[in-house]
N, C-alpha and C positions, 0 to 999 in steps of 0.2 A: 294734926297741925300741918297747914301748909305752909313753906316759909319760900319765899323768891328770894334770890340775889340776881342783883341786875346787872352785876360781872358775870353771870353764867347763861344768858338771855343771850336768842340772837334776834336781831333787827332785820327791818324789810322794808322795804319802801312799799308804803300803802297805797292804795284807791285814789287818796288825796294829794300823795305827792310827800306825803310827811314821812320821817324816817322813824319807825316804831318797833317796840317789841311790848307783846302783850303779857303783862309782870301777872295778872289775876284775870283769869275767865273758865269760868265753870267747862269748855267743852278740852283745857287744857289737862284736866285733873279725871282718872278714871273714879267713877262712882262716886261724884262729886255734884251735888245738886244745892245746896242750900245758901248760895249767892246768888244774890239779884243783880246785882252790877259787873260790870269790869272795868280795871284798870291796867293802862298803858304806858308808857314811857315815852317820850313823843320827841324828837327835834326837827328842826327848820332851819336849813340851812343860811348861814349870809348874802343877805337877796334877794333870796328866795321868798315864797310864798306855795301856802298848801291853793289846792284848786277849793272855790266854790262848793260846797258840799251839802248835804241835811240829811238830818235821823227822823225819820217820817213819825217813829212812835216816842225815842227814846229822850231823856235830856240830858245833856253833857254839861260836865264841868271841867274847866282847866284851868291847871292849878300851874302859875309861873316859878320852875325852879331858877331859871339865871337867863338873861338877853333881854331885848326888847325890841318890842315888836307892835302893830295895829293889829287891833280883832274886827273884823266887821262881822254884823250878825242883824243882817239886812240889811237897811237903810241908815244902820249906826253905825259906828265907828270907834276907838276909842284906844288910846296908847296904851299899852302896855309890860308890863316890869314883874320880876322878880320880887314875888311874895304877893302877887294880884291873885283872887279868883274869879272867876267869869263865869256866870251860869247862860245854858246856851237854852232856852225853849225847842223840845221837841217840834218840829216841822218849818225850824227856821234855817234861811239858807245862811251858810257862814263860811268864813274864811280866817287865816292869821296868816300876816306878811313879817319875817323877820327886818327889822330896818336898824338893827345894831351889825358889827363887825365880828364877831363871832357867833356861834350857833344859837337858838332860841330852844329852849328848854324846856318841857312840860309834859304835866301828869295828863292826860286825860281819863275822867270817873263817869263812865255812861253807865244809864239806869233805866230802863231794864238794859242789863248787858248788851253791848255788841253785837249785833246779827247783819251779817253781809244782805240779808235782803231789805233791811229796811234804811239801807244807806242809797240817796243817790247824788252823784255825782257830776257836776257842770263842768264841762271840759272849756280851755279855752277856746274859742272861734277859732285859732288857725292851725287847731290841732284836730287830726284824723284820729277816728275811732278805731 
């Protein structure tokens, strides 16, 4: 049995900008292989917004625990609240902007799992690499 508590998790500001700690991923657990996915813990700060991003192979879902916020996932858009899920299609570019007053909250469930090489990242234009 694996069991997470997400009082005992540490956080990190990801790739994207988002503040995360990875609650389930197979490369966390020794001699642990029979998950296909991972799950995250995710927030976005007030005002903030994660950068631009895409999972070249994977799909993501996100699952709104509390805030609210817009997703774009391309050329869409779409408000977003507490107890929404949002399925993301593999190789589309997406983002989430908090536009409540406090943090924006959520699970992210990628499938196949999380792999740092099939994520890529759009910086903004007036930021250096």
């Amino acid at each position: 049995m694996i069991l997470q508590n997400i009082r005992d998790q540490e956080y990190f500001r990801a790739g994207d900008e988002s503040i995360l700690c990875e609650l389930l991923h197979p490369k966390n657990f020794e001699n642990f292989s029979g998950m296909r996915y991972s799950l995250a813990h995710a927030r976005v700060e007030a005002g903030q917004s994660t950068l631009p991003h895409r999972l070249r192979k994977s799909s993501e879902v996100y699952y709104i625990l509390s805030g609210t916020g817009t997703m774009h996932i391309g050329t869409e858009k779409a408000s977003v609240t507490e107890g929404q899920a949002i399925y993301i299609p593999p190789g589309s570019i997406q983002f989430i902007e908090n536009t409540g007053t406090g943090d924006l909250v959520f699970l992210a469930i990628v499938d196949p799992l999380w792999r740092e090489e099939d994520e890529e990242i759009f910086r903004k234009k007036d930021e250096k690499d």
